[in-house]
ROROVEX-108706 format. One line per 3 residues: number of its first residue (from 1); for each residue x, y, z of C-alpha. Coordinates in Angstrom, 1 decimal, always signed. Layout:
NUM	X/Y/Z | ...
end
This chain:
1	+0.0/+0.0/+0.0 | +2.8/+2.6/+1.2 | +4.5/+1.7/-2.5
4	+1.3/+2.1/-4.7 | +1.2/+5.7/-2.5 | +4.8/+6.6/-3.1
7	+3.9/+5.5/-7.3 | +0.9/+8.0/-7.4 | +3.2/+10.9/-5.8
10	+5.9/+10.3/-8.2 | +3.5/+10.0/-11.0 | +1.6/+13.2/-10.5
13	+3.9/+15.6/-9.0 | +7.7/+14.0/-9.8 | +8.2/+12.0/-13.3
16	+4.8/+12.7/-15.1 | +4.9/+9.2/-17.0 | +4.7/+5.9/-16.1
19	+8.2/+4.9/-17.8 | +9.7/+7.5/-16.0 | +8.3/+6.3/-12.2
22	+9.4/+2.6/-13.2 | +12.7/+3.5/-14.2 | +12.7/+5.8/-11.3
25	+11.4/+3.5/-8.6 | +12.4/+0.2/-10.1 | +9.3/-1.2/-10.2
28	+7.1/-2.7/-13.7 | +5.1/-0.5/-15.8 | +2.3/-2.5/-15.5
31	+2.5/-1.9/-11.2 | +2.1/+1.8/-12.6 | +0.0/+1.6/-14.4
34	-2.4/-0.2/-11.7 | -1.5/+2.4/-9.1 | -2.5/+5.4/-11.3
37	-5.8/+3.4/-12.0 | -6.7/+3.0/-8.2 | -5.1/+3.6/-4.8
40	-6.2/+0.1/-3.3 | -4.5/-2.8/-5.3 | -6.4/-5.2/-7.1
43	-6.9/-8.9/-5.6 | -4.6/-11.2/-6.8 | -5.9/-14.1/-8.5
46	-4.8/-17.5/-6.8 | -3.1/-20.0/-9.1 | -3.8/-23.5/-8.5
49	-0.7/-25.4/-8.3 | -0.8/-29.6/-9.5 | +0.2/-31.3/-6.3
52	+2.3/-34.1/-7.8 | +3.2/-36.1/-4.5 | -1.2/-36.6/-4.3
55	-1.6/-38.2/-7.6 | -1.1/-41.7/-7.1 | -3.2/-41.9/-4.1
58	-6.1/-39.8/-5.5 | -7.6/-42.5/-6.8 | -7.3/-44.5/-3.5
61	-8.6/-41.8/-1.5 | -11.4/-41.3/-3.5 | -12.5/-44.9/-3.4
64	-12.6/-44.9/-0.1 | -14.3/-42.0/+0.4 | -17.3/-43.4/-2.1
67	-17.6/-46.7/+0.3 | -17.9/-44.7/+3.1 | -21.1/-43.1/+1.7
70	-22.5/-47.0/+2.9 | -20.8/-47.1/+6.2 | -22.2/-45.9/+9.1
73	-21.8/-42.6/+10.4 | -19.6/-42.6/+13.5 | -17.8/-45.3/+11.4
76	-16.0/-43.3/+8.4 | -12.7/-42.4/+7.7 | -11.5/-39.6/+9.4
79	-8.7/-37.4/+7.1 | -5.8/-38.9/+9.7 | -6.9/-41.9/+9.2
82	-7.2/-41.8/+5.3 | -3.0/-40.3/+6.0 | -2.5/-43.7/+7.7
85	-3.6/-45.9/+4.9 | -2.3/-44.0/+2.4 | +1.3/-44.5/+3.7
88	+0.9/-48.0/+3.9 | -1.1/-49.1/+1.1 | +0.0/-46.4/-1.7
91	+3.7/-47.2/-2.4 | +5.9/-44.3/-3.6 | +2.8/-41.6/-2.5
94	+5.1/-39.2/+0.2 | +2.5/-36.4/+0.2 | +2.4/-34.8/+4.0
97	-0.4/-35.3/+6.1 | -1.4/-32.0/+5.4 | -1.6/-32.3/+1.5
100	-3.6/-35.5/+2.0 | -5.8/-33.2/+4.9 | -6.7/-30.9/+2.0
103	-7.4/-33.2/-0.4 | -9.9/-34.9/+1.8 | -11.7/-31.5/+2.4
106	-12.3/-30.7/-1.2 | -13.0/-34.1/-2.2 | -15.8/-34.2/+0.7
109	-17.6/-30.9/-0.1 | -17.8/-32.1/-3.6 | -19.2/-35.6/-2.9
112	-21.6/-33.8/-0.7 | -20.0/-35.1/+2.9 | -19.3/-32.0/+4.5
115	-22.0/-29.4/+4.8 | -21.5/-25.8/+5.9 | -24.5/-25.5/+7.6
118	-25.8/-21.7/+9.1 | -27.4/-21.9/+12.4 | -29.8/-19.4/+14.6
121	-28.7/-18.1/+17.8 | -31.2/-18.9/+20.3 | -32.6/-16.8/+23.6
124	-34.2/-18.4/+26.2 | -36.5/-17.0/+29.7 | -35.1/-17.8/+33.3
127	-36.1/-21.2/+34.6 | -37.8/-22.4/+30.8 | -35.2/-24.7/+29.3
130	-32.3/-27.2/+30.5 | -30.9/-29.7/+28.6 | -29.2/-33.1/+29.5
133	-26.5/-35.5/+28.3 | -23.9/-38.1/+29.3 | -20.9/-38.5/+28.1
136	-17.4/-40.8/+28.8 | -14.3/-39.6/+31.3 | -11.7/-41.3/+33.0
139	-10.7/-41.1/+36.7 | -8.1/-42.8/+38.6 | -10.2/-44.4/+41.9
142	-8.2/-45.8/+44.6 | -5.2/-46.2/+42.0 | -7.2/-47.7/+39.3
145	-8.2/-46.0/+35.7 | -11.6/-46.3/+35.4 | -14.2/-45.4/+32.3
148	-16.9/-43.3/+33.7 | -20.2/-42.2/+32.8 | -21.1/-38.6/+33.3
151	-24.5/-37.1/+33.4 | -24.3/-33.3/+32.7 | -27.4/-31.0/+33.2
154	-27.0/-27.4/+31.8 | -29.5/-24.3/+32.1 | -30.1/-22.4/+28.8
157	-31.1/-19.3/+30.4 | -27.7/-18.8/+33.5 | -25.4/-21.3/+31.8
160	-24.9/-23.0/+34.5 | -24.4/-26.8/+34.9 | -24.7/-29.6/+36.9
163	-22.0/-32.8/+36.7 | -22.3/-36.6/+38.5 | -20.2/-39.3/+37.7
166	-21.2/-43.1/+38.0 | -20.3/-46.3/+37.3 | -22.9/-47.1/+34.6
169	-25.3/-45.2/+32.6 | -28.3/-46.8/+34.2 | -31.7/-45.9/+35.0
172	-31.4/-45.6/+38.8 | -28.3/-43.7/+38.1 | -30.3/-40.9/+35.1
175	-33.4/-40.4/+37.3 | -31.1/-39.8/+40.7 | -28.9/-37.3/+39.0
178	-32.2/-35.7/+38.0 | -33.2/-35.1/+41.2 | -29.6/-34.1/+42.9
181	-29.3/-31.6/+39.5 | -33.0/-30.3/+40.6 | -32.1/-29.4/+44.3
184	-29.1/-27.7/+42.9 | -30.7/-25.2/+41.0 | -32.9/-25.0/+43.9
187	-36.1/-25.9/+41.6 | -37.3/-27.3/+38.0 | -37.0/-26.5/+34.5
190	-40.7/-26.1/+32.8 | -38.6/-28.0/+29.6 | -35.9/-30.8/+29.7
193	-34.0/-31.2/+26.5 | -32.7/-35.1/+25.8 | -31.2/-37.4/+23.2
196	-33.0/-40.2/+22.8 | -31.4/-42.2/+25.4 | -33.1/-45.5/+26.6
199	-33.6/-44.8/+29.9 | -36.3/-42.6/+29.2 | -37.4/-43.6/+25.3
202	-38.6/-47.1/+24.9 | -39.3/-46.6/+21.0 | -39.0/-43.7/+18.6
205	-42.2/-43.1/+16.6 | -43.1/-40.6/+13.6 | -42.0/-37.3/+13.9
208	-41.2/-36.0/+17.7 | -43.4/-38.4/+18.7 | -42.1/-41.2/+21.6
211	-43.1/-44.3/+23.8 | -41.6/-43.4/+26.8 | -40.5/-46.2/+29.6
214	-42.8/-46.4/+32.6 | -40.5/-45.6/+35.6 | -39.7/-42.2/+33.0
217	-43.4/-41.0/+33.1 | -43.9/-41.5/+36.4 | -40.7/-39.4/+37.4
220	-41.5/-37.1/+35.3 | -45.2/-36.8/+36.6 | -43.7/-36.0/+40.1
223	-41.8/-33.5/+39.3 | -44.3/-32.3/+36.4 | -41.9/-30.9/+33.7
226	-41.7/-31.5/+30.2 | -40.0/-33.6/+28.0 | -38.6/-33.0/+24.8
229	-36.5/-35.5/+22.6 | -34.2/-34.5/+19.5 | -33.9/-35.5/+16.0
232	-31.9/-38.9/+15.8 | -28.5/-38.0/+15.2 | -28.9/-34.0/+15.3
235	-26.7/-33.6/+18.6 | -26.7/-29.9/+17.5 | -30.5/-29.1/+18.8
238	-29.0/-29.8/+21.9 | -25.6/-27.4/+21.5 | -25.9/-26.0/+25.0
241	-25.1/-29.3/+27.1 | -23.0/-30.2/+24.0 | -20.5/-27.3/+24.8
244	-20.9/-27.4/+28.0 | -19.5/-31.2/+28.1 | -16.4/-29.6/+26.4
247	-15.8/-26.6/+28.3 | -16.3/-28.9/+31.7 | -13.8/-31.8/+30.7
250	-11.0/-29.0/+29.1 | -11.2/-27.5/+32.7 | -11.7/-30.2/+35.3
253	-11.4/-33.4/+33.7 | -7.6/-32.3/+32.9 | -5.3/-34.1/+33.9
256	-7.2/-37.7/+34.9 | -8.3/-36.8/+38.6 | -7.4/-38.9/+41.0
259	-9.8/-39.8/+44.2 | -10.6/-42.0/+46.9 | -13.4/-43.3/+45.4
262	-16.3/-42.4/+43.5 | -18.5/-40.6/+46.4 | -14.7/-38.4/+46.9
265	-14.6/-37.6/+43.3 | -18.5/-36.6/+43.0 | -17.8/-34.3/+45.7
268	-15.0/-32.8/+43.8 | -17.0/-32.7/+40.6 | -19.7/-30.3/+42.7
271	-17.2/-28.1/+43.7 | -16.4/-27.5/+40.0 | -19.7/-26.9/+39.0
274	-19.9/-24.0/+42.1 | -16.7/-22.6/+40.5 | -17.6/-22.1/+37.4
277	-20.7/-20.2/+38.6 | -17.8/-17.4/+38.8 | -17.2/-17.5/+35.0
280	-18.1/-15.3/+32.6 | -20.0/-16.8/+29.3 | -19.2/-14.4/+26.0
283	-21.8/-11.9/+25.1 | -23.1/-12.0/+28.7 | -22.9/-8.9/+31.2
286	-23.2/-10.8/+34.4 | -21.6/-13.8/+35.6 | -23.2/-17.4/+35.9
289	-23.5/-17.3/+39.5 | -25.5/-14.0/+39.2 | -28.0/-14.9/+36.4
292	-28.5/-18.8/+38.3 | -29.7/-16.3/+41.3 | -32.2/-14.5/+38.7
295	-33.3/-17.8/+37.7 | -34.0/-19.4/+40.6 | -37.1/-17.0/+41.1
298	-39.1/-18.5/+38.0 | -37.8/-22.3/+38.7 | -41.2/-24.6/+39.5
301	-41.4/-25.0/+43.6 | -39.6/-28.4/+44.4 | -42.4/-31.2/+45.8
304	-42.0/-31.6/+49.1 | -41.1/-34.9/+49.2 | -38.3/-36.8/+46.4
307	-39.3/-39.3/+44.0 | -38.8/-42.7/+45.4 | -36.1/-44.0/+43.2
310	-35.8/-47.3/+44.0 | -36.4/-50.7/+41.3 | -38.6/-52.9/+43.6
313	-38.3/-57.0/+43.1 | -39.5/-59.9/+45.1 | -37.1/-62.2/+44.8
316	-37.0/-65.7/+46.4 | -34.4/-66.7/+49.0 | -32.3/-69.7/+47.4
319	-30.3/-72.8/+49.5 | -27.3/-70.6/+49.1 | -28.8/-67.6/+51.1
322	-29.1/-65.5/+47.7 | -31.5/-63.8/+46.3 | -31.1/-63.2/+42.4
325	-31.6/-58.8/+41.2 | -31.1/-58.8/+38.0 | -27.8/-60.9/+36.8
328	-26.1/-61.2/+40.1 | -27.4/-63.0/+44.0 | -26.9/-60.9/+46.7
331	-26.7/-62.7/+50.5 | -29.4/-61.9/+52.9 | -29.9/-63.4/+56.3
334	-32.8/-65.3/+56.0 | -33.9/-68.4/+55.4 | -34.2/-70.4/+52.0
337	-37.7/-70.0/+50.5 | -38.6/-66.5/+51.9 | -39.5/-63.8/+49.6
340	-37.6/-60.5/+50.3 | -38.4/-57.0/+49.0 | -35.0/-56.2/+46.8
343	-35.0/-52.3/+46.2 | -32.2/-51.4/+43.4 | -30.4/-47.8/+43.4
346	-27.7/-46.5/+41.2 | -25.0/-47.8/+43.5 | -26.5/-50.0/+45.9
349	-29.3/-52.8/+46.4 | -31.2/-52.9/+49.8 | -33.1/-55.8/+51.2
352	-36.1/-55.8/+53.1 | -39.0/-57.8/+55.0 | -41.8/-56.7/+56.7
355	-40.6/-53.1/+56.2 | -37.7/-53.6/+58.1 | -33.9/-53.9/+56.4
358	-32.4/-57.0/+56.3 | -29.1/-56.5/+53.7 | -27.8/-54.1/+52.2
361	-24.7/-54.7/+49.3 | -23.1/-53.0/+46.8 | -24.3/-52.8/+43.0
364	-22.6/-55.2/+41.2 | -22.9/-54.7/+37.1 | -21.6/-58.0/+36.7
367	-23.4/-61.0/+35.3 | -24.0/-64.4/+37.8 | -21.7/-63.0/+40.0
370	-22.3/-63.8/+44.2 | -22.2/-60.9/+46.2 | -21.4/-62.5/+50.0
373	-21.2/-61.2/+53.6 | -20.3/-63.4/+55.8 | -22.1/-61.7/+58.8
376	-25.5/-63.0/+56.7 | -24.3/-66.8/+57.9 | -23.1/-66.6/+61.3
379	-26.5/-68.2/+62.6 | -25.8/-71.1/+59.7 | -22.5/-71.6/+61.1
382	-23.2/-71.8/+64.4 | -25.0/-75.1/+63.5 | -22.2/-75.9/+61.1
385	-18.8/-74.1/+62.4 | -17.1/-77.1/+60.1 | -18.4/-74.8/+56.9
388	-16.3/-72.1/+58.1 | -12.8/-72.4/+57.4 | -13.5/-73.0/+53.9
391	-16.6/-71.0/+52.9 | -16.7/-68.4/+50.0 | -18.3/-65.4/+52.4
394	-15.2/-65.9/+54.3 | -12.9/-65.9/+51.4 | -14.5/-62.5/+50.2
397	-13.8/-61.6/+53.2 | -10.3/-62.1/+53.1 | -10.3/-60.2/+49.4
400	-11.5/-57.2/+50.8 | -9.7/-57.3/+53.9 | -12.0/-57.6/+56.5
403	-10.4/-60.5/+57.9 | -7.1/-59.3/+60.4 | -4.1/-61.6/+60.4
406	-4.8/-61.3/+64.1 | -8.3/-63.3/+63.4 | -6.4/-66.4/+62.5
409	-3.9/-66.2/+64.9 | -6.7/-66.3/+68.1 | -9.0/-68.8/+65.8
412	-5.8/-71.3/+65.7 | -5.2/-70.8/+69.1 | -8.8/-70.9/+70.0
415	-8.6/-74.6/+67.8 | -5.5/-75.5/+70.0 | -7.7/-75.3/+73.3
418	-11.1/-76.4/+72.7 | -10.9/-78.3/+69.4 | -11.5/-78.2/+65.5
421	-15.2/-77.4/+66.1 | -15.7/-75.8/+69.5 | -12.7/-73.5/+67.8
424	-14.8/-72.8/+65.1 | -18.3/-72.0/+66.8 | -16.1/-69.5/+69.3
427	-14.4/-67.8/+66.5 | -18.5/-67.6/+65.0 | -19.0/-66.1/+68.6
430	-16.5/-63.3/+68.2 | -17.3/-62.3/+64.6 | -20.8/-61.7/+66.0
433	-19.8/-59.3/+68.5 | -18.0/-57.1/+65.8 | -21.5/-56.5/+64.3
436	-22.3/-55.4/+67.9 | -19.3/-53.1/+69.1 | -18.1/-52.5/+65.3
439	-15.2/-54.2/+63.5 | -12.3/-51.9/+64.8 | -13.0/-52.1/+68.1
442	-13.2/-55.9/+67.6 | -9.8/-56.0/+65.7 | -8.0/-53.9/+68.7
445	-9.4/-55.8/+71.0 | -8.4/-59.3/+70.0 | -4.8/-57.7/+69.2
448	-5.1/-56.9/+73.4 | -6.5/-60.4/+74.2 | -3.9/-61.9/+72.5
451	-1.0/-60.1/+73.9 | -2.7/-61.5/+77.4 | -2.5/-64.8/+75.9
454	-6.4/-64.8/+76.7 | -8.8/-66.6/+74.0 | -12.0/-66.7/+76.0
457	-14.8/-65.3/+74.2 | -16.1/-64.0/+77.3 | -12.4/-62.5/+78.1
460	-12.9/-60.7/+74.8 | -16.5/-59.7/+75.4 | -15.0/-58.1/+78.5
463	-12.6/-55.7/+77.0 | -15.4/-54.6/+74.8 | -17.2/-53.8/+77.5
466	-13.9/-52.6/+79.6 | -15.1/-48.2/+79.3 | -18.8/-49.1/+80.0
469	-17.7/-50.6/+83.0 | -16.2/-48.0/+84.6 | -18.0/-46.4/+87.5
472	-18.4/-43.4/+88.1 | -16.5/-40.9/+90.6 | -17.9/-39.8/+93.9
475	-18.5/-36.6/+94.2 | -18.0/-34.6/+97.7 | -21.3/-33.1/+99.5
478	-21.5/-30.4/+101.4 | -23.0/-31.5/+104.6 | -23.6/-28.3/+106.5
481	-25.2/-28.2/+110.1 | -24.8/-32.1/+109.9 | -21.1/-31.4/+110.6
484	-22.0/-30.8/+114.3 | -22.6/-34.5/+114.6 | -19.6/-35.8/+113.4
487	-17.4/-37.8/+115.5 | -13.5/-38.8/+114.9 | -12.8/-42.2/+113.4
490	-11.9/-45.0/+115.8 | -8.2/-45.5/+116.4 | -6.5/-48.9/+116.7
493	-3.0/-47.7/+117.8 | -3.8/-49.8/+121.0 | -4.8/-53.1/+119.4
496	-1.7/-52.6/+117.4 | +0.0/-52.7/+120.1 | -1.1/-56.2/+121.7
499	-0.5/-57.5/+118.7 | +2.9/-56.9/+118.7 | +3.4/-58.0/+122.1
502	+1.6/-61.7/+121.3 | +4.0/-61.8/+118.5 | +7.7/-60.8/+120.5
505	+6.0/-63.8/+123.0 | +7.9/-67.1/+123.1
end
């Protein structure tokens, strides 16, 4: 620009023709000739260079990208990936990745893969509109990697979000992240936005019409909202949550977090989602914390009691003490034939009778696995202590490490004094005690009895009991006038005395 400027001067007030400015500047007559015509130099037409290096792989590449017009979606080659093959199954083609990447691009917008499509910003109103999603993360729990599944919950209207990992995208596991996601907006969106995602759709009719599971109606009955479902395969009528996903695991799910567990790390995934109330979203004047305060005004009143979440089963109780939930048996401590109320959650299963809870285990998301405790036989091995040494509740227990070295050490001296079976029934005796007085307390305790070289159940009962046996102090009263009638404590200086002489006495 400064050289077209420096051309025009020269031309109108220096030289005064255009083979005098080129000779004068050193510059083409033509380049005069285009800066007398305008100020502002004309756009320079792009020349299309041959790229040699693509030409034995173009038609490779554009094989493959006709028999991925039959594959499915998720399933086509990618333009790395296209690089990848191309290097190994196109001898003599050394065209960079980037060459190839540009080939790709063309060849796809004129095959009709990619489309430029324009989309319309959106506005929402306060409390109208959330949408939902899951999607996959990694976390390291108690020192293992472990592929989670996240459900996400973002407002339309604040921008802010709600995040809950879990083991598996269940049913139990969508409708209680639901309801945490609802008492942390502090109320309920009129709308819910959702893939079609089979906890809730059962079957995807014409048009934006679903059949909806049952346990998916009557949650969303309780908490009376609306449902809304998106095109199949249109992820972008959901864009908020979609965004949101990405903007959450850029910022907290890197690096791979590390917790204690899952509970720990769900407690470090809320924090997040409070700290990101701070942020600012582009185009917005107030922060997310401040607009989710706005919003919280025209949220729908939460019910005054939760939805009860729970799968209910009546399974039967089989020889082994199990009851079957789904693909796995759980122990319960009851006896075989009796039908127990099995209510399933996201990470737990709970056992009832009568109303009153029997068992309570773990989730397992295994198939035929046996979930044992062995506190749920202690009344069967009382009548058969034989079945202990080698039963599977007591192996488990072993896994897990609820079974002290110190527990084998007393048990074998317990087998040393009163036999293989007697042993056996005592040590059933002392297992029973730690669902009493707690597990701990029973470990330290049988650490102290056998340091006294004492293996008496009762001995060990004993130092359970050893701080509830203490008695209490006296404490000093104040008698008063009462003092009047005291009277001084006898003395036996005397009788000391003729005792000492009948002893000196031949």
């Amino acid at each position: 620009m400064e050289l077209y400027e420096q051309i025009r001067r020269e031309y109108e007030f220096g030289a005064g023709s255009i083979i005098g400015v080129a000779r004068k500047l050193g510059v083409h007559r033509r380049m005069v000739r285009e800066a007398v015509r305008s100020a502002v130099p004309a756009q320079r037409k792009e020349t299309e260079r041959p790229h040699w290096k693509m030409a034995p792989a173009e038609a490779f590449i554009d094989a493959v990208l006709a028999a991925d017009r039959k594959a499915p979606r998720k399933q086509r080659h990618t333009a790395r990936r296209i690089w990848e093959r191309v290097r190994v199954e196109v001898p003599g083609c050394t065209a960079a990745e980037r060459t190839v990447r540009q080939y790709v691009e063309r060849r796809k917008q004129e095959l009709g893969f990619a489309r430029r499509e324009t989309f319309v910003p959106q506005s929402y109103e306060f409390g109208v509109e959330a949408q939902i999603d899951w999607y996959e993360a990694f976390a390291d729990l108690d020192g293992e990697r472990i592929k989670l599944q996240v459900f996400s919950m973002r407002s339309m209207a604040s921008g802010a979000a709600y995040h809950r990992a879990y083991l598996r995208a269940t049913q139990q596991a969508f409708l209680e992240a639901h309801q945490l996601a609802f008492h942390y907006f502090g109320g309920v969106f009129r709308k819910l936005r959702y893939d079609n995602l089979t906890s809730a759709v059962k079957k995807i009719l014409r048009g934006y019409e679903r059949e909806l599971t049952t346990r998916f109606i009557a949650f969303r009955s309780h908490w009376e909202y609306e449902a809304s479902f998106c095109t199949p395969g249109e992820g972008h009528e959901k864009g908020g949550v979609e965004g949101e996903v990405g903007y959450f695991r850029r910022n907290h799910w890197v690096p791979v977090p590390a917790a204690r567990d899952l509970a720990d790390l769900n407690a470090r995934l809320f924090a997040d989602c409070r700290r990101d109330e701070n942020r600012m979203i582009a185009g917005r004047t107030q922060s997310v914390g401040a607009l989710l305060l706005i919003e919280k005004e025209h949220l729908l009143p939460l019910p005054a009691e939760d939805f009860d979440l729970a799968e209910v089963s009546f399974p039967r109780v089989d020889q082994a003490g199990c009851a079957k939930v789904r693909t796995n048996f759980y122990s319960v401590p009851l006896k075989p034939g009796s039908v127990v109320e099995a209510r399933v959650y996201s990470s737990m299963v709970e056992f009832r009778q009568g109303g009153v809870r029997v068992a309570e285990h773990e989730r397992s998301y295994d198939r035929g696995r046996q979930i044992l405790d062995l506190e749920h036989y202690l009344d069967v091995l009382e009548q058969k202590p034989g079945a202990l040494r080698g039963s599977k509740p007591l192996a488990l227990w072993r896994a897990q490490g609820r079974w002290p070295e110190s527990y084998d050490r007393l048990w074998d001296q317990m087998t040393g004094r009163h036999g293989r079976q007697a042993g056996a029934r005592s040590m059933v005796e002392v297992i029973r005690m730690g669902r009493e007085f707690g597990y701990a307390k029973l470990e330290a305790c049988v650490v102290a009895a056998l340091e006294l070289s004492c293996t008496d159940v009762a001995a060990i009962r004993h130092l359970l009991m050893s701080d509830q046996l203490q008695h209490t102090a006296h404490l000093t009263v104040e008698i008063g006038a009462l003092a009047a009638y005291e009277r001084p404590l006898p003395t036996m200086t005397e009788y000391n005395q003729l005792l000492t002489v009948n002893e000196v006495q031949p």
